[in-house]
C-alpha positions in Angstrom: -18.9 -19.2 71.3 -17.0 -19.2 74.7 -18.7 -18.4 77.8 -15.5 -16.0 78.6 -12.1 -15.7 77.4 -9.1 -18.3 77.8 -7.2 -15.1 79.8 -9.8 -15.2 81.9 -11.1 -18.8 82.4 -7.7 -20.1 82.7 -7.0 -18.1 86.3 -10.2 -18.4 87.8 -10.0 -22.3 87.5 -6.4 -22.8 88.6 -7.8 -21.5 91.8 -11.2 -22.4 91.6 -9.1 -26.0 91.9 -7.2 -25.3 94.1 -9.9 -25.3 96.5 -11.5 -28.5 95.8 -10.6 -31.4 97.6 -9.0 -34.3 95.8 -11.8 -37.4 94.5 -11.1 -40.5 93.0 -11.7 -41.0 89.5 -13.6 -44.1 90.5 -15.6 -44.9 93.7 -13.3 -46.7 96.0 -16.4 -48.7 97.1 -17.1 -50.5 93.7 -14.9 -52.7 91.6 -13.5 -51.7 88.7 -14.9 -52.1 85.1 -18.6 -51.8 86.9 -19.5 -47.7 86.9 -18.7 -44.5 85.1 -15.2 -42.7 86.1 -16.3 -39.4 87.7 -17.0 -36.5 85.4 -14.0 -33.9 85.5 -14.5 -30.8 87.4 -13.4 -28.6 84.9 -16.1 -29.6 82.5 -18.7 -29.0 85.4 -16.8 -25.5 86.1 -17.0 -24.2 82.6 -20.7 -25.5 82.0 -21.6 -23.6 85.0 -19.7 -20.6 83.5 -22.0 -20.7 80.4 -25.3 -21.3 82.5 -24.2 -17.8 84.2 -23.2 -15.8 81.2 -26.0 -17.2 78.8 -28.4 -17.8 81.3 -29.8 -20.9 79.8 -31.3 -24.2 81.6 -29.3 -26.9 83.1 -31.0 -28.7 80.3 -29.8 -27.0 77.6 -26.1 -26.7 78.5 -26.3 -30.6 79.2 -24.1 -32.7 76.2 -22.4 -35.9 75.9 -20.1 -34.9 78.6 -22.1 -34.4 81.8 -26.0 -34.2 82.5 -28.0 -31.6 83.9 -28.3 -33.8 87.0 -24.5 -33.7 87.1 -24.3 -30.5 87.1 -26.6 -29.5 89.5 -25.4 -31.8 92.1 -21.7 -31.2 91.7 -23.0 -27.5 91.7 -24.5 -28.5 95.3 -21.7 -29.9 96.4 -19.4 -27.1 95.9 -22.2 -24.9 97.4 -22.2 -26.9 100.7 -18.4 -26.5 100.7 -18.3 -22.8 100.4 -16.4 -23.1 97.3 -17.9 -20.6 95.4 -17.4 -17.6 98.1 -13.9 -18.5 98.5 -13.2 -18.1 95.5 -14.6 -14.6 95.6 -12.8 -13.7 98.8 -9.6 -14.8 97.0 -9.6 -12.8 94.3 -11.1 -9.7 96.0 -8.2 -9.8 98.3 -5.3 -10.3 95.7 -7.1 -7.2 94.0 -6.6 -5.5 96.7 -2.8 -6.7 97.7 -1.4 -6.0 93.7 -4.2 -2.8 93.0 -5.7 -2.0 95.8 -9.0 -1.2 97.3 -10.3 2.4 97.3 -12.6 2.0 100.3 -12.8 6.1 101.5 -15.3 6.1 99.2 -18.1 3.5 98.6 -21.3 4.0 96.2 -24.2 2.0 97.6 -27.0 1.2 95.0 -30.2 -0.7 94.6 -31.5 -2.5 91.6 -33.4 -5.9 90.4 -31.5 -8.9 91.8 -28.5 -7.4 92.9 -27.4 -4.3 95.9 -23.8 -4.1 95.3 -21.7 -1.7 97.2 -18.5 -0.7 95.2 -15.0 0.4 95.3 -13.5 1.6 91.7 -16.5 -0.8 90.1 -15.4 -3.8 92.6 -18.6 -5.5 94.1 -17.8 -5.8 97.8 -21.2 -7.0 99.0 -24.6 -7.7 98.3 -28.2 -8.1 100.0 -30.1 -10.3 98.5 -34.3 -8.9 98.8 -37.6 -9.6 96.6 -37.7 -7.2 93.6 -41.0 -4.6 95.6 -38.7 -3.9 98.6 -37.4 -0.4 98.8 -33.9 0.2 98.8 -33.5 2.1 102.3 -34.1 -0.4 104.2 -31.5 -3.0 102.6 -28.6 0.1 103.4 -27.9 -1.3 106.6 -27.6 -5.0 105.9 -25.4 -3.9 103.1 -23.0 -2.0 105.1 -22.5 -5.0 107.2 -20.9 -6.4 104.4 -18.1 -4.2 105.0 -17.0 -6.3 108.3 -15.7 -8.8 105.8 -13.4 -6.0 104.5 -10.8 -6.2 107.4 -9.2 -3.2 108.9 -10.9 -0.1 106.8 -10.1 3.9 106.9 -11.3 6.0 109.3 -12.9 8.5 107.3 -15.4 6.8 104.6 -18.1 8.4 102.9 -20.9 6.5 101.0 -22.0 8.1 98.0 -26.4 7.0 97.5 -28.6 8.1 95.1 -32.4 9.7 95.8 -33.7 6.8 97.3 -32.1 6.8 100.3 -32.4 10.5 100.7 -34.4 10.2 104.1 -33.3 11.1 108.1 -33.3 7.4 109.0 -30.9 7.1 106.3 -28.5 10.0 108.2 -29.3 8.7 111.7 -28.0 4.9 110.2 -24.9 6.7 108.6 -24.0 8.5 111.8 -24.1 5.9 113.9 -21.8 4.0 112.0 -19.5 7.1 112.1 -20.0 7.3 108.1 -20.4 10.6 106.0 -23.0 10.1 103.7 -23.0 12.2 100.1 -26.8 11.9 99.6 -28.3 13.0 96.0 -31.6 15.1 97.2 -35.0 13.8 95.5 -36.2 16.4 93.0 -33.1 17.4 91.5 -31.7 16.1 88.1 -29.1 13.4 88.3 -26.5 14.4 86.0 -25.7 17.4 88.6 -25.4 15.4 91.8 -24.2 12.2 90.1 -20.6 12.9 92.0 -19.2 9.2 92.6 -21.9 7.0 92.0 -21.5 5.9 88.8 -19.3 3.1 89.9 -21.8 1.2 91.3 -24.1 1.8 88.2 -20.9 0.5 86.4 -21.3 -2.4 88.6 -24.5 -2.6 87.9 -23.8 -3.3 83.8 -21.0 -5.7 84.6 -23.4 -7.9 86.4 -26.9 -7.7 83.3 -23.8 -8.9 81.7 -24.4 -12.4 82.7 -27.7 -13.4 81.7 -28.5 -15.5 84.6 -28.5 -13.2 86.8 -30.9 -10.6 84.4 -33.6 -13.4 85.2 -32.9 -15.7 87.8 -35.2 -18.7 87.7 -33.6 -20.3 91.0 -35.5 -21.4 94.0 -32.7 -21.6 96.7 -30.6 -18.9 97.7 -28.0 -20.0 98.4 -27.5 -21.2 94.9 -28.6 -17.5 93.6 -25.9 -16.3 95.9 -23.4 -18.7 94.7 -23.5 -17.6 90.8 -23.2 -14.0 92.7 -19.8 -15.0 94.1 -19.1 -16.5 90.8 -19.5 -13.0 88.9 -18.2 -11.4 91.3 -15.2 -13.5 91.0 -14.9 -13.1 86.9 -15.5 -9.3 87.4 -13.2 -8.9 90.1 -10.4 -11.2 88.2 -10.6 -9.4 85.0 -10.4 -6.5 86.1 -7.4 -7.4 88.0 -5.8 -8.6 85.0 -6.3 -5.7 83.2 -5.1 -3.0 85.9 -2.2 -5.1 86.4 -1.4 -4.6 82.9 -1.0 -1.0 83.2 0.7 -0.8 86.7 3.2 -3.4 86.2 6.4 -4.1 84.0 6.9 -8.5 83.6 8.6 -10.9 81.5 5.9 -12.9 79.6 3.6 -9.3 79.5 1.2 -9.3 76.7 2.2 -7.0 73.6 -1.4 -5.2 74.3 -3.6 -5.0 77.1 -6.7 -7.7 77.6 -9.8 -6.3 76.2 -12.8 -6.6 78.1 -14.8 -9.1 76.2 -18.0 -8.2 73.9 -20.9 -10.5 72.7 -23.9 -10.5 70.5 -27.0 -9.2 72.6 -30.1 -11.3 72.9 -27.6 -14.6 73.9 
């Protein structure tokens, strides 16, 4: 069963290669006939793919193409380039040259292993916390994600739920020059819901990918780089299938991608 969809998996890599740098097939340092050729990077790209949206070990992906050592270190290399988050940055940005970003209004939202901030379901950022931290506190470090944004309206409003329904909260908002649309604690959800339900959108894009439901990684820096990489595929099919319905193109599919489904439990 494929990890995600050739419609898919075929953009993301032509520019996930894009940004690698060129490598021998063989080490230029030993003679020929004497080693392995290097293991291509797509096979490393699309095992890594599978590790995210099955969430199984390193181990259990391994086959006769690459090991699990293989894949961890090119996975480490890639890291150390700042591959990964490039990747990310590009297709958040061509989102927003051929869509568009709606950034007047951005829902803010708190969950286990992710704090996403949204715009129309986009993940912009992301503070990265132990699972018993309260969500308040991270609102600031989130928002600074928005630096990364470039230029952005003058007049945003972030819309939080009940936990962040606290004058610190306000003061933090103000000082940023931000209007806050706060749900108030005690009162039922479905009333004050407004424009949050993006992020919680979000939210179910990223259980989606089952390594990210229960990360078993040490480093964070490798937890933040299967972050980018969801963040890419979410980003990039969504693009895909907004561009469907905004634009007219020779070569335009007959119907419009479907967002792909899988058995639970995978």
């Amino acid at each position: 069963m494929p990890a995600i969809p050739s419609w898919l998996l075929e953009p993301l890599w032509g520019q996930f290669a894009a940004l690698l740098p060129g490598r021998p097939v063989y080490d230029p340092s030993q003679s020929l006939g004497c080693h392995k050729p290097r293991i291509a990077d797509r096979i490393i790209f699309e095992k890594l793919i599978q590790v995210l949206r099955f969430g199984c070990s390193y181990t259990s992906i391994a086959d006769c193409t690459c090991g699990a050592t293989t894949i961890r270190d090119r996975r480490d290399e890639w890291i150390k380039a700042g591959t990964f988050a490039d990747l990310k940055k590009i297709a958040r940005e061509s989102y927003d040259r051929i869509v568009g970003l709606a950034l007047r209004d951005i829902a803010v939202d708190g969950c286990i292993t992710k704090a996403p901030g949204g715009g129309q379901g986009i993940p912009l950022g992301r503070v990265l916390a132990p699972a018993n931290r309260h969500d308040s506190p991270l609102l600031a470090p989130t928002l600074d994600k928005l630096d990364d944004l470039g230029p952005l309206p003058d007049d945003i409003t972030v819309h939080l739920d009940a936990g962040y329904d606290s004058q610190k909260t306000r003061d933090e908002l103000t000082a940023r020059g931000i209007t806050g649309d706060i749900a108030h604690k005690g009162d039922k959800a479905p009333i004050q819901a407004g424009q949050r339900w993006h992020v919680e959108r979000t939210n179910a894009w990223h259980n989606g990918f089952n390594r990210l439901q229960r990360c078993y990684e040490r480093n964070e820096d490798v937890i933040d780089a299967f972050f980018d990489l969801a963040d890419a595929i979410i980003t990039v099919r969504r693009l895909i299938r907004q561009a469907w319905t905004l634009y007219r193109r020779d070569g335009r599919p007959a119907r419009r991608p479907l967002r792909p489904t899988y058995p639970r439990g995978l």
